[in-house]
mmCIF file as Biopython writes it, N, C-alpha, C and O atoms, coordinates in Angstrom:
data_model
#
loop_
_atom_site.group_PDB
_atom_site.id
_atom_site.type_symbol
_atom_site.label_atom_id
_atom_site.label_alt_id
_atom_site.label_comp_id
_atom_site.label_asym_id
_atom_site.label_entity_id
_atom_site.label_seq_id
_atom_site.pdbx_PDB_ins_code
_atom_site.Cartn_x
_atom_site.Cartn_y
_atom_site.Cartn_z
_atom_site.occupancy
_atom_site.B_iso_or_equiv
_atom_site.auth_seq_id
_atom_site.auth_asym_id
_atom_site.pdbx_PDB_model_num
ATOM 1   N N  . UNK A ? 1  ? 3.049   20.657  -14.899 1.0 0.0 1  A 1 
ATOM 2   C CA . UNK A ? 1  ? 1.751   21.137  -14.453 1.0 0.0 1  A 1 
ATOM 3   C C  . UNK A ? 1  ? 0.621   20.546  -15.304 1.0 0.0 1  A 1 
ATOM 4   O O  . UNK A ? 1  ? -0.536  20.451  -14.895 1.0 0.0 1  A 1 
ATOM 5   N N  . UNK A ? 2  ? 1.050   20.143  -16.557 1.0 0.0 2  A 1 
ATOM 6   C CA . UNK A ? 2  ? -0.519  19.517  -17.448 1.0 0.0 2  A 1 
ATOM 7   C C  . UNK A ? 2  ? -0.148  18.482  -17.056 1.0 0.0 2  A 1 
ATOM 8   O O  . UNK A ? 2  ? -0.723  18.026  -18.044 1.0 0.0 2  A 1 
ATOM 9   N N  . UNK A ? 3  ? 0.412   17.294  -16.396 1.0 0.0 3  A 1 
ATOM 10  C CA . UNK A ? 3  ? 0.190   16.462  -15.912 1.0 0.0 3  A 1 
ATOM 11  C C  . UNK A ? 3  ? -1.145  16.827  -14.800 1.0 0.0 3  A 1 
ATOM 12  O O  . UNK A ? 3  ? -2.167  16.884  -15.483 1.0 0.0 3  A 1 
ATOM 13  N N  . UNK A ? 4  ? -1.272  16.933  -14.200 1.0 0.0 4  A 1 
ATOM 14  C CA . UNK A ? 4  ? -2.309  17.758  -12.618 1.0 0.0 4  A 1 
ATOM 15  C C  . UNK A ? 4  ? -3.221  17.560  -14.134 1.0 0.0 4  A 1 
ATOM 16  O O  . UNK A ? 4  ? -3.592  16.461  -14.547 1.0 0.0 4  A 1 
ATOM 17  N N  . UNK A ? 5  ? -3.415  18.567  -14.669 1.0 0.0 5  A 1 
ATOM 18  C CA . UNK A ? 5  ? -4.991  19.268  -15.198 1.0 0.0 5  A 1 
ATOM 19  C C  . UNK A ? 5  ? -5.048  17.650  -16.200 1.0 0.0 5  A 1 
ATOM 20  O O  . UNK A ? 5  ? -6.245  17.394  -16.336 1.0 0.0 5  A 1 
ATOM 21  N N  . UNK A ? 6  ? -4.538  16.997  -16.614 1.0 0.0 6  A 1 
ATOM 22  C CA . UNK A ? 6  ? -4.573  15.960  -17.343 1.0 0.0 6  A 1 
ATOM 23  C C  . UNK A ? 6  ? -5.126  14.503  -16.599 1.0 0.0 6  A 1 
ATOM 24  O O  . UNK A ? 6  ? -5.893  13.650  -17.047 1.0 0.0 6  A 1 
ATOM 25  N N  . UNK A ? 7  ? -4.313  14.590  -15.093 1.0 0.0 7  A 1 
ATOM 26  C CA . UNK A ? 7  ? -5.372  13.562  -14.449 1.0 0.0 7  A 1 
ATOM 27  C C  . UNK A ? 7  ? -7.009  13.936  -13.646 1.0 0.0 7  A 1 
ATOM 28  O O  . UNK A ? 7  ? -7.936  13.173  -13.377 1.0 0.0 7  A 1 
ATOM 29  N N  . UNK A ? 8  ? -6.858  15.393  -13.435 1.0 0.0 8  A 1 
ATOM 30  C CA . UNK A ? 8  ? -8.058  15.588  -12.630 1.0 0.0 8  A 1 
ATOM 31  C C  . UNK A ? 8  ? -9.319  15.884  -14.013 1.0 0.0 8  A 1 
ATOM 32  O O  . UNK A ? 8  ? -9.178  16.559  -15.032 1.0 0.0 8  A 1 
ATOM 33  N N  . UNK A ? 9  ? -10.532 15.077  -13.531 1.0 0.0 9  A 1 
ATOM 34  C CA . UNK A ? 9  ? -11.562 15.441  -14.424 1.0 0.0 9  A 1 
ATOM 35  C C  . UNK A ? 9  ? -11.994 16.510  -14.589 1.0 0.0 9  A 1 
ATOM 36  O O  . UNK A ? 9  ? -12.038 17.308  -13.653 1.0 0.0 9  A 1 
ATOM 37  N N  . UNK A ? 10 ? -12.455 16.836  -15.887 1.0 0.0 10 A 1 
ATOM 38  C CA . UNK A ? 10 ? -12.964 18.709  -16.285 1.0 0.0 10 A 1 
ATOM 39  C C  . UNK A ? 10 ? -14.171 18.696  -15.162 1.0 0.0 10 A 1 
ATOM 40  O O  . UNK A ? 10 ? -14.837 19.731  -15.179 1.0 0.0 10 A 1 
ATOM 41  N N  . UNK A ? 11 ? -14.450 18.014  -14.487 1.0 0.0 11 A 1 
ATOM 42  C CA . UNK A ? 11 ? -15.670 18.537  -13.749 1.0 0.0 11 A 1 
ATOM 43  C C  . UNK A ? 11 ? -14.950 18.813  -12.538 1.0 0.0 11 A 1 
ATOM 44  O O  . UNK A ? 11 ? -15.027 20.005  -12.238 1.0 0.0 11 A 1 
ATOM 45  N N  . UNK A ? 12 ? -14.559 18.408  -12.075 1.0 0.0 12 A 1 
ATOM 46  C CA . UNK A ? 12 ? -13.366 18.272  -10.302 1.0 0.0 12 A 1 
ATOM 47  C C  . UNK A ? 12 ? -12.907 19.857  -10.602 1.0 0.0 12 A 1 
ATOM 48  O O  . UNK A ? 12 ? -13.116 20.866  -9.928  1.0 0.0 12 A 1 
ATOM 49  N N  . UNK A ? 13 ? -12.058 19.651  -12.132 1.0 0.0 13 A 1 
ATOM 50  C CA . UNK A ? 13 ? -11.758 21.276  -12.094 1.0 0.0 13 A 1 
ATOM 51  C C  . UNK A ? 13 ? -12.432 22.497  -12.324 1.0 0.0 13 A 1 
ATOM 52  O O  . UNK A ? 13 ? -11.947 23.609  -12.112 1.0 0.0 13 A 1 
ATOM 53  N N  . UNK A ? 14 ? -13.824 22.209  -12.863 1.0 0.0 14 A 1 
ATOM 54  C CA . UNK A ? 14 ? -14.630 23.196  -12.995 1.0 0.0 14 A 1 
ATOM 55  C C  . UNK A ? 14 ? -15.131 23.606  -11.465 1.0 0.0 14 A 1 
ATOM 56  O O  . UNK A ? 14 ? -15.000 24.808  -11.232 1.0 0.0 14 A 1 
ATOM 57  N N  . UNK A ? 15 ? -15.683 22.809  -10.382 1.0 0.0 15 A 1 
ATOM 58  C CA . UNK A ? 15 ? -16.106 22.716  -9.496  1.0 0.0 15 A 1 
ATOM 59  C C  . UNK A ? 15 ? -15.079 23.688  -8.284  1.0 0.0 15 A 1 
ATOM 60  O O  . UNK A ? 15 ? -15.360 24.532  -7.433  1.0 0.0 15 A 1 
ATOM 61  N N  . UNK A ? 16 ? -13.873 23.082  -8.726  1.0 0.0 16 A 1 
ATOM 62  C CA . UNK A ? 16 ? -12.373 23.790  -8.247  1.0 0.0 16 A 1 
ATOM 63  C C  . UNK A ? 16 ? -12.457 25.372  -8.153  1.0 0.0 16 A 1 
ATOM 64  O O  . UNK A ? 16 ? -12.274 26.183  -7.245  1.0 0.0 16 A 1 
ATOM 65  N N  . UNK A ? 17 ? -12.908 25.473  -9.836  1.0 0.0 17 A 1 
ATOM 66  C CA . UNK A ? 17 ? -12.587 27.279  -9.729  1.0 0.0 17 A 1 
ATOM 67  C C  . UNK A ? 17 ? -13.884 27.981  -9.179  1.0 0.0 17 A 1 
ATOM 68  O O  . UNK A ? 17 ? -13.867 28.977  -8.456  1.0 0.0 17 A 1 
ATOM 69  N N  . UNK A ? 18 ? -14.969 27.349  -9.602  1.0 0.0 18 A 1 
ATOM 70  C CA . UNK A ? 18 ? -16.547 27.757  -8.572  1.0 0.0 18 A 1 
ATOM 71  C C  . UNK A ? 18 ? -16.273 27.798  -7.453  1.0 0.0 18 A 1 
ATOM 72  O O  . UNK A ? 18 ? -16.784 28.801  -6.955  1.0 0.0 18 A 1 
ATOM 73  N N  . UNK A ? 19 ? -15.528 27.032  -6.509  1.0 0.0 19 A 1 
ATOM 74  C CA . UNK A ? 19 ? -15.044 27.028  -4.787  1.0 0.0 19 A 1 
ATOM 75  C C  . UNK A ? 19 ? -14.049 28.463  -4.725  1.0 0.0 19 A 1 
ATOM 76  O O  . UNK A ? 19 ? -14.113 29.245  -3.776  1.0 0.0 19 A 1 
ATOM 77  N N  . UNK A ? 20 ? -13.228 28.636  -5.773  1.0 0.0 20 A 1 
ATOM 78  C CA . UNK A ? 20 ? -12.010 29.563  -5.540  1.0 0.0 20 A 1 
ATOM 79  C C  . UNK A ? 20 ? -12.852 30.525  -5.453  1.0 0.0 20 A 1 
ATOM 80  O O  . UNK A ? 20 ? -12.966 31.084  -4.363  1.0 0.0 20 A 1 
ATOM 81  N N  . UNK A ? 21 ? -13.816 31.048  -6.810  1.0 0.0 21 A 1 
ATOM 82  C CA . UNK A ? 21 ? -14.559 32.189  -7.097  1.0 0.0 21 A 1 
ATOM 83  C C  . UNK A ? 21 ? -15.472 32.769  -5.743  1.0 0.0 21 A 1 
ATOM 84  O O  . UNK A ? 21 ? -15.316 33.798  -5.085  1.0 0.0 21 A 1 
ATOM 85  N N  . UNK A ? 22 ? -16.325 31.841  -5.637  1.0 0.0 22 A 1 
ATOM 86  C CA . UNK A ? 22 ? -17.161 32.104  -4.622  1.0 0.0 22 A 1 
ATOM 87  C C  . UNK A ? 22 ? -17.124 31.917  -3.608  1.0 0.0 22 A 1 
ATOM 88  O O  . UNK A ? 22 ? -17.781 32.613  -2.834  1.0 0.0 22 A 1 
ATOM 89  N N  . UNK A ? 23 ? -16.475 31.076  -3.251  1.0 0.0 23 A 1 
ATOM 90  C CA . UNK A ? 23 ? -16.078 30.967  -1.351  1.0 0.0 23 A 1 
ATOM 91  C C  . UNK A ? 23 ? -17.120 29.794  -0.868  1.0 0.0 23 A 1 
ATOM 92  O O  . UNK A ? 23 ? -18.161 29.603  -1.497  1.0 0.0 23 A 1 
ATOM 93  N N  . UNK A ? 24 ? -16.876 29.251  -0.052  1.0 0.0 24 A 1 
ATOM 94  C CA . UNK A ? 24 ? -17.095 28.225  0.489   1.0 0.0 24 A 1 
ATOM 95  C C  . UNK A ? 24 ? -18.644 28.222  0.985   1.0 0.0 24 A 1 
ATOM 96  O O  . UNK A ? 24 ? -19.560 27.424  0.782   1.0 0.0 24 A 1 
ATOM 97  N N  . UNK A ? 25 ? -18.562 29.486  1.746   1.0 0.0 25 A 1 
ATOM 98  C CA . UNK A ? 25 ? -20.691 29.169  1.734   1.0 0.0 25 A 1 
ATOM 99  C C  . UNK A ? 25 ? -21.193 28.751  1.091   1.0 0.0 25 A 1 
ATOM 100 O O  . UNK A ? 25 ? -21.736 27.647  1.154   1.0 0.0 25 A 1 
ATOM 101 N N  . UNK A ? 26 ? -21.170 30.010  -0.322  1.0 0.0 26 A 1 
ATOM 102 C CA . UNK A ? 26 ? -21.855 30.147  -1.774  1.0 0.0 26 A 1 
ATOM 103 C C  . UNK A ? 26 ? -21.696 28.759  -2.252  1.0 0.0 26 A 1 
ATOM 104 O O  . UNK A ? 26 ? -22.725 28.086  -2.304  1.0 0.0 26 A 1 
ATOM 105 N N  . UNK A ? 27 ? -20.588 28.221  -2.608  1.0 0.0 27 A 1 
ATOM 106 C CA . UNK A ? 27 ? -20.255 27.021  -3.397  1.0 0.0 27 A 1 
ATOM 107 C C  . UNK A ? 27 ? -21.044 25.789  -2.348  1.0 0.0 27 A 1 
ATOM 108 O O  . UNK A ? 27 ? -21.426 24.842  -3.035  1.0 0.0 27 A 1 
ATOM 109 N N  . UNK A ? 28 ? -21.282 25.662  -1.203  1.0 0.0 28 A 1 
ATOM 110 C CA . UNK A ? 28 ? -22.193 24.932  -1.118  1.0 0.0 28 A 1 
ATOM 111 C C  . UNK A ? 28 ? -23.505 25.323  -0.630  1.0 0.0 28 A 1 
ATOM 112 O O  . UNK A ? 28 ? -24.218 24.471  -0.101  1.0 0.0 28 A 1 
ATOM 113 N N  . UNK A ? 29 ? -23.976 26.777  -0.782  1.0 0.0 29 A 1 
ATOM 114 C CA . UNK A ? 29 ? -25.206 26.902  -1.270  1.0 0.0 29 A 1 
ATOM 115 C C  . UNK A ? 29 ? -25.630 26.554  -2.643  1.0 0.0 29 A 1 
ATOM 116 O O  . UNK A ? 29 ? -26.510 25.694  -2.690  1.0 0.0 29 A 1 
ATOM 117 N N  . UNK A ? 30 ? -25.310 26.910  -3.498  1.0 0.0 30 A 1 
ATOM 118 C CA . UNK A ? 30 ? -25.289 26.231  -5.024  1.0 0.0 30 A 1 
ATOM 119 C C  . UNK A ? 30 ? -25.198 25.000  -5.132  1.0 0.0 30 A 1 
ATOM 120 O O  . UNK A ? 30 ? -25.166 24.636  -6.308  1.0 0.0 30 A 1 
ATOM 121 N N  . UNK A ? 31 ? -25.148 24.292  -4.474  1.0 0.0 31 A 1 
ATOM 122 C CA . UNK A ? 31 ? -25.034 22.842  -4.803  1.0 0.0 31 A 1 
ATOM 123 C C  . UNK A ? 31 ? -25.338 22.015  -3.995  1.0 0.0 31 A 1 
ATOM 124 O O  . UNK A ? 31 ? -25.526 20.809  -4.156  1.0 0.0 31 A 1 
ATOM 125 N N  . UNK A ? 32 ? -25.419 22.862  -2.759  1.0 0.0 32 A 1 
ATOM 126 C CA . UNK A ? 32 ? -26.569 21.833  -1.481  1.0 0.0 32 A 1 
ATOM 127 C C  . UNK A ? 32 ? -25.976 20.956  -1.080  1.0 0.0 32 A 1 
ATOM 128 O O  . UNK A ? 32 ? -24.749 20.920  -0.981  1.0 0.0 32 A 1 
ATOM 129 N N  . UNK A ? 33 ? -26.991 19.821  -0.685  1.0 0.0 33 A 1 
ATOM 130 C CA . UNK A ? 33 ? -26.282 18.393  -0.467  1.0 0.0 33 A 1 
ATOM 131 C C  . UNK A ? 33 ? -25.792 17.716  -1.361  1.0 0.0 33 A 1 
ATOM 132 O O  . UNK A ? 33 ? -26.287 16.590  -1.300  1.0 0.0 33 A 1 
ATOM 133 N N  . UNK A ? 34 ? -25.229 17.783  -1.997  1.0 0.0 34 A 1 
ATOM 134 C CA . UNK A ? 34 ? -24.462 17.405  -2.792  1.0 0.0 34 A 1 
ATOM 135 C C  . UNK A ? 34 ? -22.707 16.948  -2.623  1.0 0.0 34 A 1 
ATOM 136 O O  . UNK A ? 34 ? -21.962 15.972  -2.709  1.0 0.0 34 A 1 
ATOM 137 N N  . UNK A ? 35 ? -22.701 18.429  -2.323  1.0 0.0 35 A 1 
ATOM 138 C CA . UNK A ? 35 ? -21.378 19.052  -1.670  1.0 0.0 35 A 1 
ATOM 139 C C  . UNK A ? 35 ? -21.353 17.625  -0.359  1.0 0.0 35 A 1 
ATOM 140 O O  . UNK A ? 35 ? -20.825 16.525  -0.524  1.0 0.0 35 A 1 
ATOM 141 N N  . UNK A ? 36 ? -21.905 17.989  0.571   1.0 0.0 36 A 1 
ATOM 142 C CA . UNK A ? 36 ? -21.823 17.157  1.803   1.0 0.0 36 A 1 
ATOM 143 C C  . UNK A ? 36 ? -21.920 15.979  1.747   1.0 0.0 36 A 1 
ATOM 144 O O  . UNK A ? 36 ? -21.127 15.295  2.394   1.0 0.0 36 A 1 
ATOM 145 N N  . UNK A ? 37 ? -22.940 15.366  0.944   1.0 0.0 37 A 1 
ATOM 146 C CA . UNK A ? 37 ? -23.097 14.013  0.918   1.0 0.0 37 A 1 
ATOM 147 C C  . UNK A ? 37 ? -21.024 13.418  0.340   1.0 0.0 37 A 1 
ATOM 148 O O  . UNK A ? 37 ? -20.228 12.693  0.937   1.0 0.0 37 A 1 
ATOM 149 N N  . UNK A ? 38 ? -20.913 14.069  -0.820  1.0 0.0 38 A 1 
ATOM 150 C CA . UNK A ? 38 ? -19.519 13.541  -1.525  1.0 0.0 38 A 1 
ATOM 151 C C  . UNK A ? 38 ? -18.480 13.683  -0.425  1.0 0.0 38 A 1 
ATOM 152 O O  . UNK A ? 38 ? -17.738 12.705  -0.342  1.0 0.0 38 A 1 
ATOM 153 N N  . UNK A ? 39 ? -18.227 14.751  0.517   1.0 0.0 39 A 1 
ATOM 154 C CA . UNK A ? 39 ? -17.313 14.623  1.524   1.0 0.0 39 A 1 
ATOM 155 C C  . UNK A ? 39 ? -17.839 13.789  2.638   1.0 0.0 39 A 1 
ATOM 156 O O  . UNK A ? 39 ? -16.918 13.118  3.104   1.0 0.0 39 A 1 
ATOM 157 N N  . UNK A ? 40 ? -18.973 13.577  3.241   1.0 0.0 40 A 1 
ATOM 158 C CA . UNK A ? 40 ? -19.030 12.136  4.296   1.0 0.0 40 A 1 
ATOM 159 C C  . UNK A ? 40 ? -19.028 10.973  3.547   1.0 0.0 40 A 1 
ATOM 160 O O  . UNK A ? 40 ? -18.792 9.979   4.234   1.0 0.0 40 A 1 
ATOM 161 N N  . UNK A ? 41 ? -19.175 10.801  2.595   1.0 0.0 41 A 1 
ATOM 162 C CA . UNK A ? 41 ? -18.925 9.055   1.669   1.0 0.0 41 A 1 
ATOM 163 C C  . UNK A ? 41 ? -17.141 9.359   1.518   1.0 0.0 41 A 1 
ATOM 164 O O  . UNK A ? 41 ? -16.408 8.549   2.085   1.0 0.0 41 A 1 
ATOM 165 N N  . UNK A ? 42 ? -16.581 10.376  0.852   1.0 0.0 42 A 1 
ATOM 166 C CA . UNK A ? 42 ? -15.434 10.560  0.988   1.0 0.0 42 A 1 
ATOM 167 C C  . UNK A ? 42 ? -14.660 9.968   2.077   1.0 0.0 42 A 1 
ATOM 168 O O  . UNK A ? 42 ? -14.067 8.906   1.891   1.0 0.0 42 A 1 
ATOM 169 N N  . UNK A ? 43 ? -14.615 10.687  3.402   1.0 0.0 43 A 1 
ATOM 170 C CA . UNK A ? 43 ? -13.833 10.229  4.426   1.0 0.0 43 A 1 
ATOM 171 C C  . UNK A ? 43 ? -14.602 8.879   5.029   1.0 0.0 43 A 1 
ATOM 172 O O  . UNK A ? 43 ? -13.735 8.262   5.648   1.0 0.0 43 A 1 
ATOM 173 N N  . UNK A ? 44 ? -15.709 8.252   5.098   1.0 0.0 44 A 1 
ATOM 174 C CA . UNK A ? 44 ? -15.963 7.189   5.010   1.0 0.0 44 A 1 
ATOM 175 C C  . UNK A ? 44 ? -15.468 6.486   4.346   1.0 0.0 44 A 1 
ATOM 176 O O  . UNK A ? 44 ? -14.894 5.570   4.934   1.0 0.0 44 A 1 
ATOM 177 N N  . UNK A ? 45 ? -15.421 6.483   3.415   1.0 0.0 45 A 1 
ATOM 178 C CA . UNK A ? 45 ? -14.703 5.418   2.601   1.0 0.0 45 A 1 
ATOM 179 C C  . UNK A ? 45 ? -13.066 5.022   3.313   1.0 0.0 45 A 1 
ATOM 180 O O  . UNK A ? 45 ? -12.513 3.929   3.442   1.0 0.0 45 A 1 
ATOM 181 N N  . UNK A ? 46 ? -12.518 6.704   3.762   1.0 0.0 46 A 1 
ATOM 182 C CA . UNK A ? 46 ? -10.814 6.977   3.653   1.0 0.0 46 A 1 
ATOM 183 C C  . UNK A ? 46 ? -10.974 5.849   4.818   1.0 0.0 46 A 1 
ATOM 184 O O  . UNK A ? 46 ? -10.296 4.827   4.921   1.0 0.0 46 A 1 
ATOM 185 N N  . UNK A ? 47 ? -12.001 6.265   5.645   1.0 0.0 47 A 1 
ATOM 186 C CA . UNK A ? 47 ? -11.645 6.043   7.186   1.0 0.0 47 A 1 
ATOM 187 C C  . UNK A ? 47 ? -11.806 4.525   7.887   1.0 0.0 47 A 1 
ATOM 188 O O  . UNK A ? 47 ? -11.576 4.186   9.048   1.0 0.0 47 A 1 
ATOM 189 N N  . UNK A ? 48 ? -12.215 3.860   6.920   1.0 0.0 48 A 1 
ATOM 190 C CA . UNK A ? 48 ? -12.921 2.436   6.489   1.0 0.0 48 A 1 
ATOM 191 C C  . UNK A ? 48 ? -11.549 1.817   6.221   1.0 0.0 48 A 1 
ATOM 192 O O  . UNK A ? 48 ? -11.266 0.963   7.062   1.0 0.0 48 A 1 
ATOM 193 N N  . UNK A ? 49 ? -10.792 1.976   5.456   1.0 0.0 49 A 1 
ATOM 194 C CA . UNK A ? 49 ? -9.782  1.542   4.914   1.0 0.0 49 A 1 
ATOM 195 C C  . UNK A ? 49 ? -8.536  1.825   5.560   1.0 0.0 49 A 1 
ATOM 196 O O  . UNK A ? 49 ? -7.563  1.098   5.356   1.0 0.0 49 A 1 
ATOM 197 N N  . UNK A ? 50 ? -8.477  2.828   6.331   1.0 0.0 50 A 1 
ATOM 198 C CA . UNK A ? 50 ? -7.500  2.979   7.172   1.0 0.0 50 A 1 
ATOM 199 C C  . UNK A ? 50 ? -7.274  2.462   9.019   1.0 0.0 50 A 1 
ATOM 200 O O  . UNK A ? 50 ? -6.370  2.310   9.841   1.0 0.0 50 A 1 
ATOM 201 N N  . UNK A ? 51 ? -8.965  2.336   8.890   1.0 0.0 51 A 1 
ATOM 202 C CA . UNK A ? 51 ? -9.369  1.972   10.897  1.0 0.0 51 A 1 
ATOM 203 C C  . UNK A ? 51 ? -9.386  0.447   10.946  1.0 0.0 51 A 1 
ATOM 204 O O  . UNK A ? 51 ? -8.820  -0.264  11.776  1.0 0.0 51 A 1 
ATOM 205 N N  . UNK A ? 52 ? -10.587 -0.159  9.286   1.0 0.0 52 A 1 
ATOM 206 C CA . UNK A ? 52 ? -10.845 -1.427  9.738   1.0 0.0 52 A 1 
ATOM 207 C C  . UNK A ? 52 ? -10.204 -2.398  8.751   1.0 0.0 52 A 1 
ATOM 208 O O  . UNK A ? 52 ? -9.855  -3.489  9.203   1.0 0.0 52 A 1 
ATOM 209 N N  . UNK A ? 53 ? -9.988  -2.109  7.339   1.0 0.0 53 A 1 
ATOM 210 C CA . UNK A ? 53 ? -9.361  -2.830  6.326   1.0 0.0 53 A 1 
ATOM 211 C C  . UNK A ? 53 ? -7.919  -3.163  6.592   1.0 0.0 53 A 1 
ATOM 212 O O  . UNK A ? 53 ? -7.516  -4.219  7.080   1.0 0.0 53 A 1 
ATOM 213 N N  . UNK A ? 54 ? -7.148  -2.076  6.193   1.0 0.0 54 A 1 
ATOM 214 C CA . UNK A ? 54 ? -5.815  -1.921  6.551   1.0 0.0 54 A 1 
ATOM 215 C C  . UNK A ? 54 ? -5.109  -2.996  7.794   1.0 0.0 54 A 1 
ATOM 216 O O  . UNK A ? 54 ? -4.336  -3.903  7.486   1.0 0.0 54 A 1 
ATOM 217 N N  . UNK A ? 55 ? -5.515  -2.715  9.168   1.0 0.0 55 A 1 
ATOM 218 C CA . UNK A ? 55 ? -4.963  -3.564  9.899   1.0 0.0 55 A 1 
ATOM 219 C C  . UNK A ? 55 ? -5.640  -5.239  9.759   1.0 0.0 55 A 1 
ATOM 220 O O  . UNK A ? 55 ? -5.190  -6.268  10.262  1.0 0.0 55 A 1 
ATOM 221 N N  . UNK A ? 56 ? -6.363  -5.132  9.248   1.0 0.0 56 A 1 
ATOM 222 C CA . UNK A ? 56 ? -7.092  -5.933  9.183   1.0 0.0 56 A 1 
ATOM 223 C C  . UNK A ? 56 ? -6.340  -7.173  8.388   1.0 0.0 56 A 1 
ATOM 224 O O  . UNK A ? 56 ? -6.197  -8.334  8.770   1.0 0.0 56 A 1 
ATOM 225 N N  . UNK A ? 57 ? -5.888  -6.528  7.111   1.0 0.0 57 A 1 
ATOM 226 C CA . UNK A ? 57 ? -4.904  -6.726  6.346   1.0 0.0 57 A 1 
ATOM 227 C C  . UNK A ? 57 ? -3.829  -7.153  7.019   1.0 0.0 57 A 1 
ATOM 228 O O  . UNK A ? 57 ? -3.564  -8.350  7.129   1.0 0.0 57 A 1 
ATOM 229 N N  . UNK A ? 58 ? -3.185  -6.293  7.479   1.0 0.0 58 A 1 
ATOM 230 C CA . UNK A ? 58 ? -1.928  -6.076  8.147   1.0 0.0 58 A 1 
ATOM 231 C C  . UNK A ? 58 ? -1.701  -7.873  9.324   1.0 0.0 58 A 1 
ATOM 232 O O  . UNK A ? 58 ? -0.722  -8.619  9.341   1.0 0.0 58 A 1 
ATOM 233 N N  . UNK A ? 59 ? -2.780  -7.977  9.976   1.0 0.0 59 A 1 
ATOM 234 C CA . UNK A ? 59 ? -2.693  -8.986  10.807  1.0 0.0 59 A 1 
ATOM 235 C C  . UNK A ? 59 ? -3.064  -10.378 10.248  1.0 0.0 59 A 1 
ATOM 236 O O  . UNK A ? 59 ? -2.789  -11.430 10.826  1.0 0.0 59 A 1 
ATOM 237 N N  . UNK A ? 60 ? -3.711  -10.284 9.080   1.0 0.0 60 A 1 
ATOM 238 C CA . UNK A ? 60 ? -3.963  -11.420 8.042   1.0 0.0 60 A 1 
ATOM 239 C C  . UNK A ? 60 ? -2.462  -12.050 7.695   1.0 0.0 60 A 1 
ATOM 240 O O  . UNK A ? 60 ? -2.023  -13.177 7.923   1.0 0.0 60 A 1 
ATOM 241 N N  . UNK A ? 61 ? -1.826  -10.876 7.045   1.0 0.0 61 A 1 
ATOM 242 C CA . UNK A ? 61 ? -0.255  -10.943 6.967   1.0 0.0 61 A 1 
ATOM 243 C C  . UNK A ? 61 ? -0.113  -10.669 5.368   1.0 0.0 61 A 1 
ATOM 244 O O  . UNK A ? 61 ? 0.756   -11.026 4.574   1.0 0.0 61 A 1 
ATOM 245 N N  . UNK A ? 62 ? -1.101  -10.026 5.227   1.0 0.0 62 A 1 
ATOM 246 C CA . UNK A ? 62 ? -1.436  -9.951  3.330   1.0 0.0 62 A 1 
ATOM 247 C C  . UNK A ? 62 ? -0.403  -8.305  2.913   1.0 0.0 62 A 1 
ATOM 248 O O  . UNK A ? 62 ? -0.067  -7.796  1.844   1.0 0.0 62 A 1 
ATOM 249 N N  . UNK A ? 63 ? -0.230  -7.996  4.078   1.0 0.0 63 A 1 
ATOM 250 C CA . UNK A ? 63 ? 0.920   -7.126  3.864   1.0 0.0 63 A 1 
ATOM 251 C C  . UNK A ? 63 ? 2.010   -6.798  5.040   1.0 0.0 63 A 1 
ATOM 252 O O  . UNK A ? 63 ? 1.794   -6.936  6.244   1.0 0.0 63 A 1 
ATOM 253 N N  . UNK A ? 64 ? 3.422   -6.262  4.347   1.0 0.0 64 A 1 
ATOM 254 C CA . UNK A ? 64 ? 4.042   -6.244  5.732   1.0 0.0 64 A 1 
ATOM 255 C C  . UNK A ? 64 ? 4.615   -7.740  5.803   1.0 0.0 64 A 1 
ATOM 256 O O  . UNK A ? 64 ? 5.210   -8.126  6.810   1.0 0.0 64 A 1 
#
């Protein structure tokens, strides 16, 4: 288990127990756009790499 708390940053986990504590409104009332902006760059990023990179890759022949 201190592996986990050893790779995630003290802020990821501070942020962690503020979400547990307060619940999901609150935690992004407190922090606004913030919150939102990091989850649409988030799955942007995921979704970038999985829709257009990846095969992209894949048919290059750079993998597979």
């Amino acid at each position: 288990m201190w592996i986990k708390t050893f790779l995630i940053p003290k802020r990821i986990q501070e942020l962690k127990k503020e979400f547990k504590e307060k619940g999901a409104q609150e935690f992004i009332k407190s922090l606004g756009w913030k919150v939102v902006l990091a989850i649409i760059i988030f799955y942007l990023i995921r979704d970038s790499f999985l829709y257009l990179l990846l095969p992209y890759l894949i048919a290059k022949g750079l993998f597979f």
